[in-house]
N, C-alpha and C positions, 0 to 999 in steps of 0.2 A: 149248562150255560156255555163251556168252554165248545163244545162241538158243536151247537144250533149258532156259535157268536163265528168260527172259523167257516162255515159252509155259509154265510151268509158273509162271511167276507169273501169270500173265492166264488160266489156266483155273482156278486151284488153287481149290476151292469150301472149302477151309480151310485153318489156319495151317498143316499139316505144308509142306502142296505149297507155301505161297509161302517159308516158312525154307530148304526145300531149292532152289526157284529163286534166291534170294537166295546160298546158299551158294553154286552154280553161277554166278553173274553177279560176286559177291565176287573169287572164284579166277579168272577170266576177266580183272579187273581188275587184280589183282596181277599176272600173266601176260601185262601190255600190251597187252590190248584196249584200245584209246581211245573204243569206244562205250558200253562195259562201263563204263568208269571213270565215262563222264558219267553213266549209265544208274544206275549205285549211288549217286554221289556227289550226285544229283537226288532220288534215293529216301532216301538221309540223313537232306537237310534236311527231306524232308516230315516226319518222321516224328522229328525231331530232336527232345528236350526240355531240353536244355541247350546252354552254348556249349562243352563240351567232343563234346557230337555235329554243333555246326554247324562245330566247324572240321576234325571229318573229316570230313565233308560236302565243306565249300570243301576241303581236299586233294586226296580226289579227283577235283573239276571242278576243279581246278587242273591237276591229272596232267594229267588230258584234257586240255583247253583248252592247255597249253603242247603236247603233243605234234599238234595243229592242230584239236582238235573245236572247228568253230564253234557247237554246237548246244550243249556246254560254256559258253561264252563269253557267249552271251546267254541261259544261263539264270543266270549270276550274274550279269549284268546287269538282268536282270528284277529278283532278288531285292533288291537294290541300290535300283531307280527305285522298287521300291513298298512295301519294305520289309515285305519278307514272311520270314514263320517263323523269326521272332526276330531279321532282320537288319535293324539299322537305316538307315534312307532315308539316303540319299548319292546325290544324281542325278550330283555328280561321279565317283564312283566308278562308277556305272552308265553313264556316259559314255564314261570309258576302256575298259572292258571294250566297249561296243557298236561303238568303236574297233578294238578289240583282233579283235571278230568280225567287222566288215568287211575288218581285212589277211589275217586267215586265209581267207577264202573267194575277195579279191582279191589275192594277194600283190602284186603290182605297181602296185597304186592308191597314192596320197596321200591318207592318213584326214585330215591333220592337222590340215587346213579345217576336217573336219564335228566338232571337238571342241567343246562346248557350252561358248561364249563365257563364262560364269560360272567354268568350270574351268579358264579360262588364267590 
């Protein structure tokens, strides 16, 4: 579902084809895809006009990101450092999380050095 919902959003030359990719990438999500999860939960916040859509936004990059999507991880980190679409700048909070996406990609590393000395 996750790949027939993203190719039918990346071709859909109008709203029906990318509602129904979305619908497909949605249920994929719920269904525990963890690329799917970051994949919606990314598309959320672009498209978010309130803080009741940005924090199901962050839900599902939360999903994701707890069940190990780094690609989850730094992108609410990004949203975090630059405070984008509607989330306000906290380079601490964007810290943790870029944290958080370096144990998930190294599980065995010691992050706890590279934590931006402001946020100890």
């Amino acid at each position: 579902m996750f790949t027939l919902g993203t190719m039918l959003v990346a071709s859909s030359d109008g709203k029906d084809g990318e509602r129904l990719g979305l619908t497909y990438i949605a249920r994929s999500a719920e269904l525990g895809h963890i690329e799917a999860a970051a994949f919606y939960g990314a598309h959320l916040m672009s498209v978010s006009q309130s803080e009741a859509d940005r924090n199901d936004a962050f839900r599902w990059l939360g999903i994701a990101a707890n069940d190990g999507s780094v690609v989850a991880a730094i992108t609410v980190s990004q949203l975090y450092a630059r405070g984008m679409h509607g989330v306000g700048q906290d380079l601490c909070i964007a810290a943790h999380w870029r944290q958080a996406a370096g144990m998930l990609q190294h599980p065995d590393m010691d992050f706890s050095t590279h934590t931006d000395t402001a946020c100890q």
